[in-house]
C-alpha positions as CSV (number, residue, x, y, z in Angstrom):
1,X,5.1,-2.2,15.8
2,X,8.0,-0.6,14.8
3,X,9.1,1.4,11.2
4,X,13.1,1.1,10.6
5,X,13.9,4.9,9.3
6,X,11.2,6.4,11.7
7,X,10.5,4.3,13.7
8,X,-18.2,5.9,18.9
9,X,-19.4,4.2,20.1
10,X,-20.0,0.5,19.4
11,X,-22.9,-1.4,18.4
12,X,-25.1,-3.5,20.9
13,X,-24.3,-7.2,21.2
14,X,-27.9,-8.2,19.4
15,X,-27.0,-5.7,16.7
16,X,-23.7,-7.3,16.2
17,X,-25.6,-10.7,15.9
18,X,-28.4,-9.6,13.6
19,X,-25.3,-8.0,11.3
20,X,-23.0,-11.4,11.5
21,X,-26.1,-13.1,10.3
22,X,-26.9,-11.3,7.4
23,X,-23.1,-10.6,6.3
24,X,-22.8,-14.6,6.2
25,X,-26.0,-14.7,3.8
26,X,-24.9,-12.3,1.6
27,X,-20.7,-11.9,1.4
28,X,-19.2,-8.9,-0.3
29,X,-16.3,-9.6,-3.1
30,X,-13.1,-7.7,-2.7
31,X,-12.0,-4.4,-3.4
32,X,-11.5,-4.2,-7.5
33,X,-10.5,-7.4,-7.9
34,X,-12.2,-10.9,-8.6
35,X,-14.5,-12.7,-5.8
36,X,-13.1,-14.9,-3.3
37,X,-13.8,-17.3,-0.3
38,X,-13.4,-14.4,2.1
39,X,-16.7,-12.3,2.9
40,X,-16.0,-8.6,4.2
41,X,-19.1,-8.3,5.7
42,X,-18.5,-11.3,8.2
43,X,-15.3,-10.3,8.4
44,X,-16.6,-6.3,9.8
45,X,-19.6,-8.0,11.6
46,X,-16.7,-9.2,13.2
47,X,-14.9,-6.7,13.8
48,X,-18.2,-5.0,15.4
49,X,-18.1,-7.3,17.8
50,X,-14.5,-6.8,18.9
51,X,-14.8,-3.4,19.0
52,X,-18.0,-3.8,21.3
53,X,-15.8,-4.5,24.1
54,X,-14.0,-1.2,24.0
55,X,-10.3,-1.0,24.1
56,X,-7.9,-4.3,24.5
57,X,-4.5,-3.3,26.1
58,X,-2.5,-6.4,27.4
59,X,-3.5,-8.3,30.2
60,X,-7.0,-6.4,30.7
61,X,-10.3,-7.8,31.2
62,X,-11.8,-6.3,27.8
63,X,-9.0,-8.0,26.3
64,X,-10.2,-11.5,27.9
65,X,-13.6,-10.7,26.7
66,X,-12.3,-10.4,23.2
67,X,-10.1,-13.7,23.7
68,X,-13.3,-15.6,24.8
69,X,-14.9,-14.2,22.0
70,X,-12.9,-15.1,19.7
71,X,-12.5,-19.0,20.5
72,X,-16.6,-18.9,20.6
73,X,-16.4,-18.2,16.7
74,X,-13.5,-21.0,16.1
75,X,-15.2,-23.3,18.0
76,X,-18.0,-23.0,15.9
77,X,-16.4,-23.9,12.8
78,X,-15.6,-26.9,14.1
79,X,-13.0,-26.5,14.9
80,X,-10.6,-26.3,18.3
81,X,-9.9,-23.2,19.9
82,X,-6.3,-23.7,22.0
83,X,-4.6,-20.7,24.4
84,X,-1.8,-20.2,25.7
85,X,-1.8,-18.4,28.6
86,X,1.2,-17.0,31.2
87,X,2.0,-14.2,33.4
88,X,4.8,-12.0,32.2
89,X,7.4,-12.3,34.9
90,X,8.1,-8.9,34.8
91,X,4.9,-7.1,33.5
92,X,2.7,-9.3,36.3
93,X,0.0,-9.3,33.1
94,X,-1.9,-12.7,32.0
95,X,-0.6,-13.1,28.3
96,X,-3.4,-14.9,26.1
97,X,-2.3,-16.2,22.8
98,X,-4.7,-18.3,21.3
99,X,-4.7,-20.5,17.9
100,X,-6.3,-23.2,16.2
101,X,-5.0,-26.3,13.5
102,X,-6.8,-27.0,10.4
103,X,-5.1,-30.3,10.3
104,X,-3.5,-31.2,6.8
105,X,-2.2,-34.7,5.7
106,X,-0.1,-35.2,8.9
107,X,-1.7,-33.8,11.9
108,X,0.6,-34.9,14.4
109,X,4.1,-34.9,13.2
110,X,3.4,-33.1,9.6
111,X,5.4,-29.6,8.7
112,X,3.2,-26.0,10.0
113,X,2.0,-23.0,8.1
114,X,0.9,-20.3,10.9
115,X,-0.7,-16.7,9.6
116,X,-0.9,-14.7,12.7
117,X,-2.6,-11.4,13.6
118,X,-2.2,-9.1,17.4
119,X,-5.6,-8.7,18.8
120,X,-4.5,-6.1,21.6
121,X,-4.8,-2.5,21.5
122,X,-2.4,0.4,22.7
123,X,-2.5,1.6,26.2
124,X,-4.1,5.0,25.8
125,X,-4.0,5.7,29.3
126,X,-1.8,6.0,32.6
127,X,1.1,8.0,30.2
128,X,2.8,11.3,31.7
129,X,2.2,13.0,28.6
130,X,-1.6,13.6,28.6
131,X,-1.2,13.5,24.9
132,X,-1.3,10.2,24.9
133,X,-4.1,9.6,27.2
134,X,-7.0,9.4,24.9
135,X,-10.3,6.8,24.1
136,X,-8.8,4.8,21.2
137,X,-10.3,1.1,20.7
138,X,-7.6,0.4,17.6
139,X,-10.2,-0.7,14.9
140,X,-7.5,-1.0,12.3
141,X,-4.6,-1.8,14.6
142,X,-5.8,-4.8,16.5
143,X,-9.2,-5.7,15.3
144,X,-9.5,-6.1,11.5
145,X,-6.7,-8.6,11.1
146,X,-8.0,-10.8,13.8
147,X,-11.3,-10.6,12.1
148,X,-9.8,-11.4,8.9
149,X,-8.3,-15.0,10.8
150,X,-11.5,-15.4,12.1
151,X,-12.8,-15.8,8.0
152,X,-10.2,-17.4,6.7
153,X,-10.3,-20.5,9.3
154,X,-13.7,-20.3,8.0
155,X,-12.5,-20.1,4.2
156,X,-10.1,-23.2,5.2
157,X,-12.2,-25.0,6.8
158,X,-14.8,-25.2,4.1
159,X,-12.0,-25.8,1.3
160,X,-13.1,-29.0,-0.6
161,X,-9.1,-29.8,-0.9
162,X,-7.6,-31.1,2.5
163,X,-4.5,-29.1,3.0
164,X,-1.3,-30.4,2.3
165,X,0.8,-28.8,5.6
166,X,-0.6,-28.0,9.1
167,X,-2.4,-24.5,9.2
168,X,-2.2,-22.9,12.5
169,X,-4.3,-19.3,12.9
170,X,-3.1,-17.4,15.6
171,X,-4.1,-14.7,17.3
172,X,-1.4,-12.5,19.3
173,X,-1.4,-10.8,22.7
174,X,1.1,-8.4,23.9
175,X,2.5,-7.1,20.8
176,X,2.4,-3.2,21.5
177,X,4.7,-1.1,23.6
178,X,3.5,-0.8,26.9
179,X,5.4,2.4,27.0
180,X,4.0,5.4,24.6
181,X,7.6,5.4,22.6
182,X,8.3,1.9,21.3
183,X,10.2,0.0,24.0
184,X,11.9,-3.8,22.4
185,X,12.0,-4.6,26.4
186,X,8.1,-3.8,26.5
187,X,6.8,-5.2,23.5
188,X,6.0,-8.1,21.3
189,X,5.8,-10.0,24.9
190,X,2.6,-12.5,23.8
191,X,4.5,-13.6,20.3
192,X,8.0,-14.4,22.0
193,X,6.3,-16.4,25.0
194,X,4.6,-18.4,22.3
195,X,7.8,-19.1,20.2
196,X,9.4,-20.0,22.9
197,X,6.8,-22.1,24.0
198,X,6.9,-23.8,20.7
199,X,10.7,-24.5,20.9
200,X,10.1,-26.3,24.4
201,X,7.0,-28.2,23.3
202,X,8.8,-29.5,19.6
203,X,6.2,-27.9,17.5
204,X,9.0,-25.0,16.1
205,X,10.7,-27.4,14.2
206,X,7.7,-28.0,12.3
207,X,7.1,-24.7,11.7
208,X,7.9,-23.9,8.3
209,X,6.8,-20.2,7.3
210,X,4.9,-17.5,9.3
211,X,2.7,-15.2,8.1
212,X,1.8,-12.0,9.9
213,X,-0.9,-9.5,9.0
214,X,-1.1,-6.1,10.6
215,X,-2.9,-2.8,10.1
216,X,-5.3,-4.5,7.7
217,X,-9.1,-2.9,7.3
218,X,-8.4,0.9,6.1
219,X,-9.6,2.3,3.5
220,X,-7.3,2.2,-0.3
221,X,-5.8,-1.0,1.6
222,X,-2.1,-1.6,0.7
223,X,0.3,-4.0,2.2
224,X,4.5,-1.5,2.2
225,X,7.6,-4.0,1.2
226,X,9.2,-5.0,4.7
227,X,12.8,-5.1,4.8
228,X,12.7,-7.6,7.8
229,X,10.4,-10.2,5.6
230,X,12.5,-13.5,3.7
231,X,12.0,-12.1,-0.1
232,X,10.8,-15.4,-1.0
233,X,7.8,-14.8,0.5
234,X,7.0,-11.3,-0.2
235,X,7.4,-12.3,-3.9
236,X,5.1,-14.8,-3.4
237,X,2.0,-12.6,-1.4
238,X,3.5,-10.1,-5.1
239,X,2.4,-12.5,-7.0
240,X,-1.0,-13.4,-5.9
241,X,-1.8,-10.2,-5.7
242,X,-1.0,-9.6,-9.6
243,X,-3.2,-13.0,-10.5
244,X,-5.9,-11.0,-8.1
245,X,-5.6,-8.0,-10.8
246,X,-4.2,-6.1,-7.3
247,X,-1.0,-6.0,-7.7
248,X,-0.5,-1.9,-7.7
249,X,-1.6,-2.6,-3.8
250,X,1.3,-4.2,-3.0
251,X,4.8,-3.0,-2.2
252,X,4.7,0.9,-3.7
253,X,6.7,2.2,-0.4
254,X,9.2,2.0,0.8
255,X,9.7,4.3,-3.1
256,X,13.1,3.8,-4.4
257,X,13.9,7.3,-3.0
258,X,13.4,6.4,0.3
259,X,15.7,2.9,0.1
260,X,17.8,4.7,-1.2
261,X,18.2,7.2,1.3
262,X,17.7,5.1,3.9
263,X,20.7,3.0,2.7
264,X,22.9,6.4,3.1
265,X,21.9,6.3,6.4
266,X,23.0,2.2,7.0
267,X,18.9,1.8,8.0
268,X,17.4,-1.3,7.0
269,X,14.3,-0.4,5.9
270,X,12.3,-2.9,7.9
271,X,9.4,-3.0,10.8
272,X,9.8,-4.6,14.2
273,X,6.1,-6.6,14.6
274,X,5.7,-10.2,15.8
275,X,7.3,-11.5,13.4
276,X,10.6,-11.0,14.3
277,X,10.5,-13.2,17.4
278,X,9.8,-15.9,15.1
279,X,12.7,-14.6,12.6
280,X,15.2,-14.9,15.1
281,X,14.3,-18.6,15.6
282,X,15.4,-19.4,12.0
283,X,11.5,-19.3,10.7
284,X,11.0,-18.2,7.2
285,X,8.4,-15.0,7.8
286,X,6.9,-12.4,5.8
287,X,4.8,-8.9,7.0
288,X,1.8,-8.1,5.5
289,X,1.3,-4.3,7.5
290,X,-0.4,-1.0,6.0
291,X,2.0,1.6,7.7
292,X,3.5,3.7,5.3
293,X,1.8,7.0,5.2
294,X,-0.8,5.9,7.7
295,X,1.3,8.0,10.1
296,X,0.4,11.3,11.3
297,X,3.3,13.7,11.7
298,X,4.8,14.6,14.7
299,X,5.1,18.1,16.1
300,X,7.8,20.0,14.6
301,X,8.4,17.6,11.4
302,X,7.3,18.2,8.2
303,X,4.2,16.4,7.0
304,X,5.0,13.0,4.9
305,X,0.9,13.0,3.5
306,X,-0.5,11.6,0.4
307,X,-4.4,12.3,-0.1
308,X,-4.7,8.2,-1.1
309,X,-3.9,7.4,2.7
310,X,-6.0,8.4,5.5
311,X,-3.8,8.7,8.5
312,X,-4.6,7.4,11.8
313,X,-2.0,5.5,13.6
314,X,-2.0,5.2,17.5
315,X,-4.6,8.2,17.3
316,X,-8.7,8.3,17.9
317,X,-9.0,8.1,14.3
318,X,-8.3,4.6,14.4
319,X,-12.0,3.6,14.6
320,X,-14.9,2.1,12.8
321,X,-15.4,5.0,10.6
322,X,-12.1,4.8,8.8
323,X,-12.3,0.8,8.4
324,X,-13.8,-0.5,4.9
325,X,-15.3,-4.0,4.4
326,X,-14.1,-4.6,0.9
327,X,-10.2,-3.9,1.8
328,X,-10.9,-6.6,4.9
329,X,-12.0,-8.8,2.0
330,X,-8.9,-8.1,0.0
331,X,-6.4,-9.2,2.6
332,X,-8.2,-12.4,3.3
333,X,-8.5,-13.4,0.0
334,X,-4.6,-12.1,-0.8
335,X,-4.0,-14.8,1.9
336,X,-6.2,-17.6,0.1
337,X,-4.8,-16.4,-3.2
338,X,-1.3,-17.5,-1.6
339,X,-2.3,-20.2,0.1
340,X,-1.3,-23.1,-2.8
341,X,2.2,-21.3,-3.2
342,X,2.4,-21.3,0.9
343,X,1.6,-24.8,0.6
344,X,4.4,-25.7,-1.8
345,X,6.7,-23.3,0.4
346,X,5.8,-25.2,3.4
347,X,5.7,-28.6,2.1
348,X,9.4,-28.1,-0.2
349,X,11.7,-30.9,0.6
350,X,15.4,-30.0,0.9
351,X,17.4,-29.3,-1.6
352,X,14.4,-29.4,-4.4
């Protein structure tokens, strides 16, 4: 992704098993606020196992081993793990998107709710600047909101009330810049193949809102106002949030200070992620992402730090160590707080 103004080794696979097992006996409520649906012990068992397969950067075979991984646990739900898969006619990579339905009241023709999260990692490797060449398996950016999906289809599946719209979870490839410095050419590849796939196929009409979830898993967990998102919707997550007894988490930066100077400077205070290639389609979308202040300071600019926010962005920091069960718990159960108001978004007739 993109901001507007600025713009250890793993546990064994039997470990991770033995640790999925016993999160699902005994879930772990939120951070600070009530319990939900949403265990953050499955959801980091998860993530263990991600992680296990070292880092994910479009179109490798770590990445594929994640992918496969991934279906295994949706298809053990119950429910139907679906790819879509295709070469990048310029990058010569195998994109793999992959989502699921929890069917609602109209499977075939009825309106869609997707919630998506990118499951690649950045390419640490192959860059001029050795700088950039480093071991970096992207714990918090590419790994704890697809293990976040992974609990909600859970959470939705086992929901007593059928839902009322179409859910589709969906798990995004290709959404980093293959170059070090963000490159619109050579990113968000996996989420634009997929929306155009879903204007050919019919299904984008019935898409109704789009929910993406980004950075999630660090510790002190908060979601930053996105300038890019429909305001509809990020009042909506705003609320939830304050019925969760969370709402201090949620959209403290950009700070009125830095709106308003970024308004002197004509910047939109907004971040390019994957859910702008469903933005420009006409889709209602909102951007859940834990960026501000999670960046570390660049050589020769003066540090932006605040001693609640570890920062780790795009460096080795990014790992297991700074991720923290309850805060994955917390975004997953933001995201079932919502989920009646998504519903009603969703399922809204026109001009009511």
């Amino acid at each position: 992704m993109q901001n507007g103004p600025a713009r250890k080794k793993t546990r064994s696979t039997s470990a991770v098993s033995l640790a999925l097992m016993l999160a699902i006996a005994v879930p772990l409520s939120c951070c600070g606020g009530p319990s939900g649906p949403i265990s953050g012990s499955t959801a980091m068992a998860h993530v263990d196992a991600i992680l296990a397969f070292g880092p994910r950067p479009f179109g490798s075979d770590n990445l594929g081993k994640a992918a496969d991984y991934i279906c295994a646990e949706v298809d053990k739900l119950g429910l139907k793990a679906l790819r879509h898969e295709e070469v990048h006619a310029k990058e010569k990579k195998l994109m793999r998107n992959l989502y699921c339905q929890i069917d609602g009241e109209d499977p075939v023709n009825g309106p869609i709710l997707m919630i998506g999260a990118h499951y690649d990692t950045k390419l640490t490797e192959g860059h001029d600047d050795t700088a950039h060449n480093f071991p970096f398996v992207g714990a918090i950016d590419g790994t704890g909101g697809p293990a976040v999906l992974i609990e909600v289809a859970r959470a939705l599946k086992e929901r007593k009330a059928k839902p009322k719209c179409n859910v589709w979870l969906y798990w995004i490839d290709a959404e980093e810049s293959i170059d070090w410095t963000w490159n619109d050419k050579r990113a968000l590849l996996g989420s634009d193949a997929f929306a155009n796939w879903m204007s050919k196929s019919g299904t984008m009409k019935r898409l109704k809102a789009f929910v993406l979830i980004d950075l999630v898993g660090s510790k002190n967990i908060k979601f930053d106002r996105d300038g890019n998102s429909d305001p509809r919707l990020l009042n909506l997550f705003g609320t939830a949030a304050e019925a969760m007894g969370e709402g201090a988490r949620l959209y403290a930066f950009p700070t009125d200070d830095e709106k308003a100077a970024a308004r002197q400077q004509g910047i939109n205070w907004g971040t390019t992620d994957d859910h702008q290639s469903f933005i420009k389609r006409g889709i209602p979308s909102v951007l859940l992402i834990d960026f501000a202040r999670r960046i570390p300071a660049k050589a020769g600019q003066p540090p932006n730090i605040d001693s609640r926010y570890e920062q780790w962005w795009h460096t080795a920091d990014d790992n297991r160590d700074a991720m923290d069960s309850d805060s994955l718990a917390f975004a997953g159960n933001l995201l079932m707080q919502a989920f009646p108001a998504l519903e009603a978004f969703v399922t809204k007739k026109k001009g009511k």
